[in-house]
C-alpha positions in Angstrom: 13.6 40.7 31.3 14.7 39.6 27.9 12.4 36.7 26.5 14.4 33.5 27.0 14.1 31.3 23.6 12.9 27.9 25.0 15.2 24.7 23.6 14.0 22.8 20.7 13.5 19.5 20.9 15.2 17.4 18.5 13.4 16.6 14.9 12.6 12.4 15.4 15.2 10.1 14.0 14.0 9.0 10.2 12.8 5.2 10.5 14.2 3.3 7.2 11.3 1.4 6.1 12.3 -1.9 4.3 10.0 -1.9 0.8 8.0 -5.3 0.6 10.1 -7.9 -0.9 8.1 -9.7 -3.1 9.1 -13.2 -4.1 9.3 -14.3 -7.8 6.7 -16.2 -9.1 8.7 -19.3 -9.2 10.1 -19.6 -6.2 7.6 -21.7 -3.6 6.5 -24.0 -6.5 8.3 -27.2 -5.6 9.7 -29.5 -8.6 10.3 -28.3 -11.9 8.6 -25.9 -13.9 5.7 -27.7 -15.7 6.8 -27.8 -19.0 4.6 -25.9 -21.7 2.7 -22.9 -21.7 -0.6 -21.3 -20.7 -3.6 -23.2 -19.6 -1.5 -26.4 -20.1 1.1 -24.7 -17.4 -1.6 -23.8 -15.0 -3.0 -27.8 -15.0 -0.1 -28.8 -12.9 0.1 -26.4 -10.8 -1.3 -26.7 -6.9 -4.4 -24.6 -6.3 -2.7 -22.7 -3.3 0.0 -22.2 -5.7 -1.9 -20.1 -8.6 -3.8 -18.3 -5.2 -0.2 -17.4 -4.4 0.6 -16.5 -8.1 -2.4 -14.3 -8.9 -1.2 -12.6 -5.1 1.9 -11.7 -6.6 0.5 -10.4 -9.5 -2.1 -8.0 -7.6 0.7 -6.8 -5.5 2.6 -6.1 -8.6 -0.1 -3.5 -9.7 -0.6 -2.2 -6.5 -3.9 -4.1 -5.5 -3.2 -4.8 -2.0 -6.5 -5.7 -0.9 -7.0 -8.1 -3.9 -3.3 -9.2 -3.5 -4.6 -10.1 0.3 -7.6 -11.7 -0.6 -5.8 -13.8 -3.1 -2.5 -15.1 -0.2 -5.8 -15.9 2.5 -6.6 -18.1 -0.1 -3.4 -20.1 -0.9 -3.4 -20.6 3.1 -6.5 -21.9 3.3 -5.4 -24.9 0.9 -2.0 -24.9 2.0 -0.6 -23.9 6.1 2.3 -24.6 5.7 4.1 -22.6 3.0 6.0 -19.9 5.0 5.8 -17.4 2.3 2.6 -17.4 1.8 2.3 -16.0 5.6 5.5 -13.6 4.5 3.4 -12.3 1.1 0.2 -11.7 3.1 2.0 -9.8 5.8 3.6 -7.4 3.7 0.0 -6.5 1.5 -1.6 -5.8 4.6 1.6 -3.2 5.8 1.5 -2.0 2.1 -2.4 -1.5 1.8 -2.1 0.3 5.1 0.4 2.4 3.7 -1.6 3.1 0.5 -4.0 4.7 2.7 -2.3 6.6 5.0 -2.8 10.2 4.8 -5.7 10.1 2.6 -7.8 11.2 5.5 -7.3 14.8 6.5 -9.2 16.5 8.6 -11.1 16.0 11.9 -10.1 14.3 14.8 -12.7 11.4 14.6 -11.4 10.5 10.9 -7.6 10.4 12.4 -8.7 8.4 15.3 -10.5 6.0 13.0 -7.7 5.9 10.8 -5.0 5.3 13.7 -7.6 2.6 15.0 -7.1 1.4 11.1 -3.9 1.7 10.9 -3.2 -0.2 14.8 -5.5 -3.2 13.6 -3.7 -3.9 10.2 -0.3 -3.9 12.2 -1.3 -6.6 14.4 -2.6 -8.5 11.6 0.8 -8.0 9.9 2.3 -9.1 13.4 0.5 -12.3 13.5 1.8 -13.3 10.0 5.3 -12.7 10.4 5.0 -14.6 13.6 3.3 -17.5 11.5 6.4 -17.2 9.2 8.8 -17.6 11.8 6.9 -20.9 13.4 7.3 -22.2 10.3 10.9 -20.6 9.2 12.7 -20.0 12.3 15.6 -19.2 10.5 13.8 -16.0 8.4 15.9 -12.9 8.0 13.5 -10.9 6.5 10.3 -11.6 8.4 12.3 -11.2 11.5 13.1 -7.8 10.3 10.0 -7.0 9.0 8.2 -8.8 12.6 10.7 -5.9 14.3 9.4 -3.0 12.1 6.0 -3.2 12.9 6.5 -4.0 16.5 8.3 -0.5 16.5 5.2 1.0 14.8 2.8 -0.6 17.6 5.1 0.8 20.3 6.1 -2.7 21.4 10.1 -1.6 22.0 10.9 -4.6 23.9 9.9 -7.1 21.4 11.4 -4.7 18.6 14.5 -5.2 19.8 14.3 -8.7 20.4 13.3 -9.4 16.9 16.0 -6.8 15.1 18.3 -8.5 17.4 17.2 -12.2 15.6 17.2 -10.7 12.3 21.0 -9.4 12.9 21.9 -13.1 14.4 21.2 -14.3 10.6 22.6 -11.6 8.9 24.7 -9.4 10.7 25.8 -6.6 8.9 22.4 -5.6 7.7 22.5 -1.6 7.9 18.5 -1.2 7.8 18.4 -3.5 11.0 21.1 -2.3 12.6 19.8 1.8 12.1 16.3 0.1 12.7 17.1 -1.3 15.9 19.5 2.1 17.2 15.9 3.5 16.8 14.2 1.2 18.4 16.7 1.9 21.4 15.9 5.4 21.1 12.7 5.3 21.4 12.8 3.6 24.6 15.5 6.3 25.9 18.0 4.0 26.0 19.9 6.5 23.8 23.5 5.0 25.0 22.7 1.6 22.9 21.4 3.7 20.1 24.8 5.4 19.5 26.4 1.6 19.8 24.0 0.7 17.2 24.6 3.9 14.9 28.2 4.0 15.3 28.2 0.6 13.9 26.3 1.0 10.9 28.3 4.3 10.0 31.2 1.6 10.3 29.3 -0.3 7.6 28.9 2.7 5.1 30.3 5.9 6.3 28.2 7.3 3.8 25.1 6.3 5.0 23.2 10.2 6.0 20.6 8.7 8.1 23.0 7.1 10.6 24.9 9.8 10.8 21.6 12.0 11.3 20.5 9.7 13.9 23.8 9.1 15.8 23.6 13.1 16.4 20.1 12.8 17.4 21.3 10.6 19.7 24.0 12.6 21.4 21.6 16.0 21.7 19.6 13.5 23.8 22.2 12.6 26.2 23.2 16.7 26.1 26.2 15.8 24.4 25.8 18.4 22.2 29.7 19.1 20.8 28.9 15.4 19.8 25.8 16.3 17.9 27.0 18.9 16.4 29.7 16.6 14.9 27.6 14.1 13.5 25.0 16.9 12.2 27.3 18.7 10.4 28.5 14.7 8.8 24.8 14.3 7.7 24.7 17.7 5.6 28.5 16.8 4.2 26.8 13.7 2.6 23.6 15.6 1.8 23.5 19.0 2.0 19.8 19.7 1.1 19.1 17.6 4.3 16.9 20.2 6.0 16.5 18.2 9.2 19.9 18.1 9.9 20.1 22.0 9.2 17.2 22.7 11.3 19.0 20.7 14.5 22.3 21.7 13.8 20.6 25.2 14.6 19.0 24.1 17.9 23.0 22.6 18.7 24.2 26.2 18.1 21.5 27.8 19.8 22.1 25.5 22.7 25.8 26.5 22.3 24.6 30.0 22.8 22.2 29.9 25.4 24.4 28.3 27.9 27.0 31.5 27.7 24.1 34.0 28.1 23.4 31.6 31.3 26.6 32.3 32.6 27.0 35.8 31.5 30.3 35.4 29.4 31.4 35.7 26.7 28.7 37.9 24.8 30.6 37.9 21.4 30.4 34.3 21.1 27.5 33.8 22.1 26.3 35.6 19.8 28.3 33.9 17.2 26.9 30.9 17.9 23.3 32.1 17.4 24.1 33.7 14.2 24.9 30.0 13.1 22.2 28.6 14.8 20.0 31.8 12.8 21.6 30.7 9.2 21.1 26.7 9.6 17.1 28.0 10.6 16.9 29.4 7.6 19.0 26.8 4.7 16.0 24.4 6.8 13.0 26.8 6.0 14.7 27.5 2.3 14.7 23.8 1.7 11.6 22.6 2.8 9.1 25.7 3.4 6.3 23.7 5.1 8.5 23.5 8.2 6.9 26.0 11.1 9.4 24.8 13.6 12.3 26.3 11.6 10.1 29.5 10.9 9.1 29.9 14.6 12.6 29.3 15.7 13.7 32.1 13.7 10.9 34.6 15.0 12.1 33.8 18.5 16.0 33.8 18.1 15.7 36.8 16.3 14.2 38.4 19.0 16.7 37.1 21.4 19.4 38.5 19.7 17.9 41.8 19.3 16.9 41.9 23.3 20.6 41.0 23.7 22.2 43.5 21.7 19.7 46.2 23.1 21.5 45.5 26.5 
């Protein structure tokens, strides 16, 4: 019988990472600025403070590790600055960023580098949670806390901690799409469209939450639904070739539920040749992608078996 094209699974749902927010320079040194300049500015200034301040300034040029180095410091002479906790957290999740994907290769060097990558999470972990002792009331490490417990797979504390981040500031979008991913991932996909719908609500204009509310709907098989919210994401964006590429598996699941039931030939065949065009605007825009490029070998197929019959 004819080969029978086997259902793509949805592309993942793009996380939103939150960029480090780095504090200015002036804002954990309590008092006034010391007045003059240069080394006569530095005199007054708390040791853990100018640890803090060369921190900052490593970050600024990109040198993580130094940058970490550099926030240990200020909390060995000072515990109880919550940013200093925040600073360090976020150059350990940037220096692990840094290095991702400079390893290609064999699977002993990924494994090492997941291994890497697992150990600096926790570490961030450990500071945010150190913020948070200190600062219950801290939007972003609460945010940031909930970003990297997502990363490590922990979904019920992810949620917990978007959840305190949205307490303090409620309409933040990032959170919000952050933590309709988080439900996702735990395949509780009816409180990830709750979440999604609510930060389209926010900005209607936003792709990813339209992108991810669809991804949410193919997972339920609510696939008129998807095929909605798909189509939203490449109004906003059109060179989005994710949201081509499942658009195509929505039109191709379209398709393949007529040739299950044997009606309606003609439009089943219509909604392949959709499902056949959004393939290729995917593989046209990003020509790396081997799903859209196998997709079309097999559909292509299908629809040549079919019209053979």
């Amino acid at each position: 019988g004819p080969t029978s094209v086997p259902p793509q699974p949805p592309r993942p749902a793009a996380v939103r990472q939150r960029p480090a927010r780095l504090l200015t320079m002036g804002c954990c040194f309590s008092g006034p600025n010391p007045a003059g300049s240069g080394d006569a500015m530095y005199q007054n200034m708390t040791q853990d403070y100018m640890e803090f301040k060369a921190g900052v300034v490593a970050a600024e040029a990109h040198d993580f590790e130094k940058a970490i180095k550099h926030y240990e410091n200020a909390i060995v002479y000072n515990k109880k600055n919550p940013e200093y906790f925040y600073n360090l957290a976020n150059a350990i999740q940037e220096a692990m960023n840094l290095h991702t994907g400079e390893e290609a290769g064999d699977e002993m060097a990924e494994a090492e580098h997941t291994a890497r990558e697992e150990e600096a999470l926790g570490r961030a972990q450990k500071m945010y949670m150190e913020v948070i002792k200190l600062d219950p009331n801290h939007h972003a490490a609460w945010y940031n806390l909930g970003y990297v417990q997502e990363e490590l797979q922990l979904f019920d504390s992810a949620i917990k901690s978007f959840t305190e981040a949205l307490k303090l500031e409620p309409n933040d979008k990032d959170a919000i799409i952050n933590l309709g991913n988080t439900y996702m991932n735990s395949e509780k996909f009816d409180e990830s469209i709750v979440q999604y719908k609510k930060a389209i609500e926010l900005d209607s204009a936003c792709v990813m939450s339209h992108y991810n509310l669809a991804s949410a709907y193919h997972s339920i098989f609510d696939i008129k639904s998807a095929m909605k919210y798909f189509k939203c994401a490449i109004e906003i964006q059109s060179d989005y070739a994710d949201a081509h590429f499942n658009l195509g598996i929505c039109y191709q699941d379209e398709g393949a539920k007529l040739k299950e039931s044997s009606k309606d030939k003609k439009t089943m065949m219509e909604f392949y040749e959709q499902a056949l065009k959004h393939y290729k605007e995917a593989l046209k825009l990003e020509s790396e992608m081997d799903e859209a490029r196998e997709a079309i070998d097999l559909l292509m197929t299908e629809m040549a078996e079919a019209n053979g019959k």
